[in-house]
N, C-alpha and C positions, 0 to 999 in steps of 0.2 A: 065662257070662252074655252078654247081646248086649243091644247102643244101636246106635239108629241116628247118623246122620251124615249133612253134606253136605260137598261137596266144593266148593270155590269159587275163584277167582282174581282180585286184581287187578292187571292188566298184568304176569301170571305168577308175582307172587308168591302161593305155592298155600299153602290152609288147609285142614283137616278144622275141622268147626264142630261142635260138641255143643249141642244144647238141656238144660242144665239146671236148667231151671223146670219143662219136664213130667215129665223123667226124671231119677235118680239116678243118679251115679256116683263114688266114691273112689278119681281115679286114682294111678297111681305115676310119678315120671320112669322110669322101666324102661318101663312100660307106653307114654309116652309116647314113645319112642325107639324102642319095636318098632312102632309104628303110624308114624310116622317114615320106616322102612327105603321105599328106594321096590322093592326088590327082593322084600319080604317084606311088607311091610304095607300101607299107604295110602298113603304116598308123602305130604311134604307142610314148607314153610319153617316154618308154626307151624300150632297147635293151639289154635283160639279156642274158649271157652267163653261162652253167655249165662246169667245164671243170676239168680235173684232179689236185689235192690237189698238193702244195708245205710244207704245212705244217703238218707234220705227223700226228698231232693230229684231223685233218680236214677231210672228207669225199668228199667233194670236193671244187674247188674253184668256187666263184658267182663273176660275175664280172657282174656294171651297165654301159651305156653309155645313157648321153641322148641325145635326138633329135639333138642337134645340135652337136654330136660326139664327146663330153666330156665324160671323164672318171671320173666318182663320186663316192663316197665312198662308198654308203648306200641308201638303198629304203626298207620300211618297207614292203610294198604292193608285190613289188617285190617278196622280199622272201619267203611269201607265196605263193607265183605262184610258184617260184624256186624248194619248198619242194614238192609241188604239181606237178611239170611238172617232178622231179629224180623219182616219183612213178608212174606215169602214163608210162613213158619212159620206167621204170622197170630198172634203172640205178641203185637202191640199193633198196632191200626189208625194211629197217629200217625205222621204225615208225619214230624213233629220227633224228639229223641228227646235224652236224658241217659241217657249211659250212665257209669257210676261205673266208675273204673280203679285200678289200684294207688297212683297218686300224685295221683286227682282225678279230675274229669270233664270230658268231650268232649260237644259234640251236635253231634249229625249230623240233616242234612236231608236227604229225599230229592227229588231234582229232577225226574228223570224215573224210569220202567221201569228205564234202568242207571244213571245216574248218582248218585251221592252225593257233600253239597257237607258237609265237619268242619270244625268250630269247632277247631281244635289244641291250645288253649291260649295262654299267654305266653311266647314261649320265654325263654330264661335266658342268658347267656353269662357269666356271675359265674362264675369258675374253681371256684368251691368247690360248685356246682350242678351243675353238670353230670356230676362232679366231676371236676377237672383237675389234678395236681400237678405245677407247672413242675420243670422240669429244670434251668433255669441261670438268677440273678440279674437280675431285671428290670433293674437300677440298671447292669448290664454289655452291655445289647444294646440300642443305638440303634434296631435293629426292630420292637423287643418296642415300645419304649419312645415311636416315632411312632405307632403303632397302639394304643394302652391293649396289653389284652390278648387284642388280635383275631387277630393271630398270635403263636404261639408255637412258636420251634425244637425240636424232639424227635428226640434221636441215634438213628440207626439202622445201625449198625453201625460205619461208618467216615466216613457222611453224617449231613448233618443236615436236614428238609425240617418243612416251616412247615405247622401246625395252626391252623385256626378252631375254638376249642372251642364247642359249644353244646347247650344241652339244651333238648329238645321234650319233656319228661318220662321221657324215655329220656336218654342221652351220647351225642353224637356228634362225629367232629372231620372238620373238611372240607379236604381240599387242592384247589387250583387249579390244572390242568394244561392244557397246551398241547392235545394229544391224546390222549385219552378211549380209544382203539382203543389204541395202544400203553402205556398207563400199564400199571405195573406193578400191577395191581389186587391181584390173589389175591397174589402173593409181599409184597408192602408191607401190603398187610390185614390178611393175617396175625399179622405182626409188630403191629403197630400197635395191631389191638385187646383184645390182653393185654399191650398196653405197661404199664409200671410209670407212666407218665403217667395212665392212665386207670385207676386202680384200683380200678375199677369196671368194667371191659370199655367197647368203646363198638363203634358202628355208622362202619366208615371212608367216606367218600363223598369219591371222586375227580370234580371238576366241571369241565368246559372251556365258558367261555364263548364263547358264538358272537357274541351281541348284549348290550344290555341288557333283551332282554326274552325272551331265548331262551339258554339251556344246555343241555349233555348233560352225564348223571352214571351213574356205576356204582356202587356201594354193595357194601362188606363187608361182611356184618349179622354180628354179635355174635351166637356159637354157632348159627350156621346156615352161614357163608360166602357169599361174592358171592351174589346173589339177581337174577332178573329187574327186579325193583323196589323201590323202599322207598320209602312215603309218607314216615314223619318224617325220612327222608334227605332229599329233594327240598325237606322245608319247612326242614330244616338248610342246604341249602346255599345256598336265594336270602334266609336270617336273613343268612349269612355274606359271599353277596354287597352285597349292601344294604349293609350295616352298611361294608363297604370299598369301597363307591362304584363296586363293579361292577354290579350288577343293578338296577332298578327299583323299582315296589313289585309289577308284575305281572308275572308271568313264567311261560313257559311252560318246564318240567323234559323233556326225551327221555330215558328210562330205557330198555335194552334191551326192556322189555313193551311198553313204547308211551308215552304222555303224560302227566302231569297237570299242572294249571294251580294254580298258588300265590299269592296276595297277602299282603301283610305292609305296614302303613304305617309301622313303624317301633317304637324305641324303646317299651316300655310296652303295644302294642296285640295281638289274637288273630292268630295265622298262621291262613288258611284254605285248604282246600284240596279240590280238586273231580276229582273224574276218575270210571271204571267199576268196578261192580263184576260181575262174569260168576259166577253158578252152573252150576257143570257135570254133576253127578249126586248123588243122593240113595241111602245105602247103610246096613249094617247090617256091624257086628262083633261079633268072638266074644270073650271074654277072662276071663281069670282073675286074681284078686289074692291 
């Protein structure tokens, strides 16, 4: 059988995109890991699908998988490509757009030609949302305990290093480090995001603030590994600054791809978030199920 595809990136974190409102497909995670390979396949961090709404309110539904043929909640990057690939597609002439995801809906506008500005959602930092299972007695760590539950110690090995739990509809936990270049990203991400804490996996994002209006972050992503970029990382970690009286409410994120800009006013309100999205080529595969 053969579907076509685009291929798309923002700030290198790469997708394959499927249209499935015109075309048909019942894919497999097998299938989705061989399309994956970047040596054998398309190469690519997830595997976005568009496809027709369930929910009436919705325009359409976005569905993520990553490389390793998990179904995930949310990808901030993504949905810009998303918004970006229903207009090029010509699958809806609307500027605006609701698109229905596994735990809710986003709308996305389009600004310009490249950019796209997402509605995020509300994020969550209620331990049992995101979901987060502390490791040691609130009532026993004077840390835990000036901060609510904005940071929380998590042993790692013979250490122990301080988490911001927060969920953008995804889990993520955020540490705050000095420098970004030397962090141990991949060897602590590792660990971290099939920590017994997160039993749910989560997205790690390592953040070093520069200003209050300016950070750099690198991002573990949850069954992909370190990535170019992560939208819901970026809006995770100026939730997590904010919230501990490092960041602003506008900030600019520097991810190894390059930029996007975040606001969040706080407590109760939408994180948004604006940056590019880049179409690279349009293709066809072949496959069997």
């Amino acid at each position: 059988m053969r579907i076509a595809f685009s291929k798309m990136h923002g700030l290198g974190n790469d997708f394959m995109v499927l249209d499935l409102v015109t075309q048909d497909l019942a894919f497999t995670p097998d299938l989705i890991r061989s399309w994956a390979d970047r040596r054998t396949g398309v190469g690519f961090d997830q595997l976005l699908t568009i496809e027709p709404p369930t929910d009436p309110d919705a325009d359409f539904k976005y569905r993520i998988f990553n490389a390793d043929g998990t179904e995930v909640e949310q990808c901030g990057n993504g949905a810009r490509c998303a918004a970006l690939f229903i207009a090029e597609q010509q699958l809806s002439p609307l500027p605006k757009l609701t698109l229905e995801m596994m735990n809710g809906c986003i709308v996305t506008c389009r600004v310009n030609a490249s950019t796209i500005a997402v509605d995020m959602g509300i994020p969550d930092t209620q331990l049992n949302a995101v979901p987060f299972k502390v490791q040691e007695a609130k009532e026993d760590n004077q840390e835990v305990q000036a901060n609510g539950n904005l940071l929380q110690p998590v042993k790692v090995n013979d250490e122990t290093v301080w988490i911001t739990p927060v969920s953008i509809g995804n889990p993520h936990g955020v540490l705050f480090v000095d420098d970004i270049v030397s962090a141990p990203v991949v060897e602590l991400g590792q660990v971290l995001t099939n920590h017994a804490c997160f039993p749910e996996g989560a997205n790690i994002g390592f953040c070093q603030i520069v200003d209050r209006s300016f950070a750099r972050l690198r991002v573990f992503e949850r069954g992909v590994g370190e990535t170019r970029a992560c939208g819901t990382g970026a809006c995770a970690a100026v939730v997590a600054g904010h919230l501990l009286d490092k960041l602003d409410t506008v900030v600019k994120i520097s991810l190894p791809g390059g930029k996007v800009r975040i606001s969040w006013q706080g407590q109760g309100s939408v994180v948004r978030m604006s940056g590019p999205a880049t179409h690279v080529y349009e293709g066809h595969v072949t496959y069997e199920l």
